[in-house]
C-alpha positions, 0 to 999 in steps of 0.5 A: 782375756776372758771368753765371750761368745762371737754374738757378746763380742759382736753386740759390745762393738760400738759400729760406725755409722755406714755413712762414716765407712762409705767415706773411706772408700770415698763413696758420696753419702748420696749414692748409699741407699740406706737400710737403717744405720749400718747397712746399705746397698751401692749404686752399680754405676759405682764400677769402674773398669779402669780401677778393677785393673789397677788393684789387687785381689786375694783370695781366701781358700782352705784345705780339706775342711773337717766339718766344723770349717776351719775359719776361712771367712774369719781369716779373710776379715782378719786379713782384711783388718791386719792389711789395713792395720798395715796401711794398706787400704782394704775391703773385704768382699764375702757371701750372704749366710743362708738361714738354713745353716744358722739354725742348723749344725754350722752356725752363722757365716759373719767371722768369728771372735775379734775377726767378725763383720756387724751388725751381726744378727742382721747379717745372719738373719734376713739382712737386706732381703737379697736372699728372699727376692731369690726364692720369690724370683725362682717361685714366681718361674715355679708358678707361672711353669705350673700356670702354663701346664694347666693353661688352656691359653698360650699352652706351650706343651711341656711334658711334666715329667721333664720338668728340671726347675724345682722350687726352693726355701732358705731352710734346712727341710728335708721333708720339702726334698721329694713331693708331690703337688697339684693334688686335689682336683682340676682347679689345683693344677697338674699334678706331678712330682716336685721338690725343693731346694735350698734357696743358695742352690737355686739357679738364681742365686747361680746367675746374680753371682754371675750378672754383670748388670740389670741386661745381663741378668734379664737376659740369663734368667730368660735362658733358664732351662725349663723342661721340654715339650711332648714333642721333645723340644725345649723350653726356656724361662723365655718362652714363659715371658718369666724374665722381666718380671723375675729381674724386677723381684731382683732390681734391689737384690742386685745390688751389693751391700755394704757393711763394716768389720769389728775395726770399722772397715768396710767390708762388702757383703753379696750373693750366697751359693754353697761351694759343694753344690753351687760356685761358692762365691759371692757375685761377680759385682760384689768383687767389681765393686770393691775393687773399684773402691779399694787397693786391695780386696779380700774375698772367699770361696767355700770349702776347699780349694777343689770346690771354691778356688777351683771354681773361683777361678775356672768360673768366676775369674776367667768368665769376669777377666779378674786376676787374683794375685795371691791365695791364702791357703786357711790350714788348721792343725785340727784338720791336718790332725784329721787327715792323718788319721785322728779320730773326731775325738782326739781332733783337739789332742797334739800330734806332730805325727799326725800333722806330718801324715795328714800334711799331704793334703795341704801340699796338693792344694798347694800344688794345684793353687800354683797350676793357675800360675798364682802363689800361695800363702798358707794361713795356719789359723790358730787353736789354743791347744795347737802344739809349737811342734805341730805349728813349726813342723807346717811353717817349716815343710812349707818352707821347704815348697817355698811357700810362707806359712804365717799363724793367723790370731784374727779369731783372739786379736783381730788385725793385731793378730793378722799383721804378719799374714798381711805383710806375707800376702803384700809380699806376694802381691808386690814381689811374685804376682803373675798372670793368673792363667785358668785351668781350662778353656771354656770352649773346650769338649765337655768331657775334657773339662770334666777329665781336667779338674778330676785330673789334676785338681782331684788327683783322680786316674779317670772318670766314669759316666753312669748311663744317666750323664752319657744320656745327658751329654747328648742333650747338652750337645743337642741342645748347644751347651759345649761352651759353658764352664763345669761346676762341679757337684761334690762332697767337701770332705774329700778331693775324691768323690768319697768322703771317706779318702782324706788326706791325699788320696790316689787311684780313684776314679771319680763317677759322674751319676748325672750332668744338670743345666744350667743355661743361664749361669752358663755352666753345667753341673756335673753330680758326684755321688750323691748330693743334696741340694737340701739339707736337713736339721740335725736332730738338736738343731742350733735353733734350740738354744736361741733367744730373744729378749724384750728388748729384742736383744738376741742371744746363742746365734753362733 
């Protein structure tokens, strides 16, 4: 088979029109709110709590990805495709790609090869608008906290220099990470110290992943920490009158996307934060939804499975009462090559002893998927220059742990080539699922939680708090915040807090450098190291090699 580019392949499909998918999962052709032919948003009354029950979710995770990714959203469309190929009836439920990524060093997030959901270039681009309402509803909090500093009106106090919201943009711009504004005389407003973020970082993309409804996430936008007042005491979006006019900006955004894969099944398609920085899964009732629609959906959560299963999970599962049956463990022989020790340049070249050293790290996520009570499968997804020795040698030390580890060609052959996988995770489903348990209750004290997932997930002896987070741990306590779940911030390159220690590492301490708020997602946000909520473009940015033609016909969008 000749090798086209995933856009050739996406712009060669002939797609249904969205009427035609929403029919198979039984959708009234009234309740689709039309985006021209292939794209459409659900009704949230579409929701049933008494089907959620009754079906089965799968979640697709990964080991310790090198920095290409190992194809986690390509196997969950694959899957998606070979479970239906099967004759089971399945959606698949993904996040949102941010603009930042597509013109940077990753690429798009739509799949890729045979495994991809279309129309392709939109679902990249601007899509549906969710992305944009986020940035305007989190600009319009900016606005209206700059508004009240230099307000004579309703002046609420605020010190500048507390203030904790920062504004943000869906673009990789490093020059935006540390300004200053107001500038240029008393018309301009106060000046201060401001920054961006990426818009998938924002505390709004956080709390409509979170949402359960238009209340829910008037109520959590209202509960947005801002800042506090000269005479120490806090202020909340609330306090600005910020959250009707900020769920307004959302009322659209709410509501999840449909889409279709390459093989025309649905596939649902909502919410965006990164997985190192933020939940890294897409929003609660994107999941709701496809599980009101389907027997068995299949979903993502980004990066590793320390960062997005960990927090699918601890966070997302346990807060919205969802019970995952079955995770997928995405392994490539690349990045098993990676943390034996390979160097960038021999990722691609085979090595069983190199796949034997670097296996540890898949073994400890296996490990840690079985500490939620859930079994895993390991989705080996294929390479042409992966070796059969390499590819045996992980089928068979799977085996050994009891775990199916089953070769995923959804990237070359779509759901042909995924059947085998799909059949392992009905097996799972239908014969081992259990009540899923999370790691950690909610309720617990802050530093416990915090131990917890540093412990077991991590494999870390302990944890060290800089004087920054002790200082804040006494605010969170002072301010009421103990409950709220813990999202980590963390690099994707290691289980450690140092991107260097791949494989498995031991005998690290992992440091805690600071602890964010976030009060309207209900978590709080501890910072390992140091992590960008921006990011910036490499020096040949993927922007570089696009084009469009007369026909607005796009070219080298990955």
């Amino acid at each position: 088979m000749a090798h086209h580019s995933d856009i050739e392949i996406a712009q060669q499909n002939k797609m249904q029109h969205i009427r035609e998918v929403a029919a198979k999962l039984s959708i009234d052709e009234d309740d689709l709110i039309l985006f021209g032919k292939y794209k459409a948003k659900l009704p949230l009354r579409l929701i049933d709590e008494e089907k959620i029950k009754q079906n089965n979710l799968v979640l697709v995770t990964a080991l310790t990805p090198t920095p290409a990714g190992e194809g986690k959203t390509t196997v969950s469309i694959g899957l998606n495709e070979g479970l239906n190929k099967i004759g089971k009836q399945a959606t698949v439920v993904l996040r949102e790609p941010s603009l930042g990524p597509v013109f940077g060093i990753k690429g798009g997030a739509a799949g890729g090869g045979y495994s991809q959901v279309v129309p392709m270039e939109d679902i990249n681009l601007h899509f549906t608008g969710d992305f944009n309402a986020v940035e305007k509803a989190n600009n319009l909090l900016s606005a209206l906290i700059d508004n009240n500093l230099q307000s004579k009106v309703n002046n609420l106090g605020l010190d500048p220099r507390t203030i904790a919201w920062k504004r943000v943009i869906d673009m990789n711009d490093r020059a935006l990470r540390q300004i200053t504004i107001g500038l240029g005389g008393i018309s301009n407003g106060i000046p201060r110290e401001d920054g961006f973020n990426i818009t998938p970082a924002s505390e709004v993309m956080a709390i409509l992943c979170m949402a359960k409804d238009m209340e829910d996430l008037k109520k959590r936008l209202g509960d947005i920490f801002v800042g506090f007042t000269f005479d120490k005491q806090p202020i909340f979006a609330r306090d600005l009158k910020a959250e009707n006019a900020m769920a307004i900006l959302l009322k659209d955004a709410i509501k999840p996307n449909l889409v279709q894969t390459l093989e025309d099944n649905p596939a649902i398609i909502h919410g965006g934060p990164f997985a190192n920085i933020a939940q890294g899964t897409n929003t609660i009732i994107a999941t709701k939804m496809g599980l009101s629609l389907s027997d068995y959906v299949v979903t993502e959560a980004g990066f590793g499975a320390d960062l997005g299963a960990e927090k699918f999970l601890n966070i997302k599962s346990a807060y919205a009462g969802l019970n995952p049956k079955c995770v997928v463990l995405v392994a490539t022989i690349r990045a098993l090559r990676h943390h034996g020790g390979s160097p960038k340049e021999e990722y691609n070249t085979p090595s069983v002893e190199r796949v034997t050293k670097g296996f540890v790290n898949l073994e400890k996520h296996i490990e840690n998927i079985r500490k939620f009570n859930i079994e895993p499968v390991v989705a080996i997804n294929n390479f042409i220059n992966d070796s059969p020795e390499e590819v045996d040698f992980v089928i068979e030390k799977c085996k050994s742990l009891g775990v199916q580890a089953v070769v995923s060609k959804g990237w070359a052959e779509g759901g042909e080539g995924t059947q085998d996988l799909a059949r392992a995770v009905v097996d799972v489903v239908e014969n081992k699922a259990t009540i899923f348990k999370p790691l950690y209750d909610w309720k617990t004290p802050v530093i416990e939680k915090i131990e917890k997932i540093a412990k077991e997930i991590y494999g870390a002896d302990g944890v060290d708090f800089d004087n920054k987070a002790k200082l804040n741990l006494r605010r969170i306590d002072r301010l009421g915040f103990n409950d709220f779940a813990i999202c980590m911030a963390k690099t994707q390159k290691s289980f450690s807090d140092n991107e260097k220690l791949i494989g498995r590492p031991s005998g690290f301490i992992i440091t805690v450098r600071e602890i964010e708020i976030a009060a309207g997602a209900q978590f709080l946000i501890p910072i390992l190291g140091k992590m960008m909520r921006m990011p910036g473009l490499p020096s040949q940015p993927a922007s570089e090699t696009m084009t469009i033609d007369n026909r607005g016909v796009i070219s080298g969008l990955s």
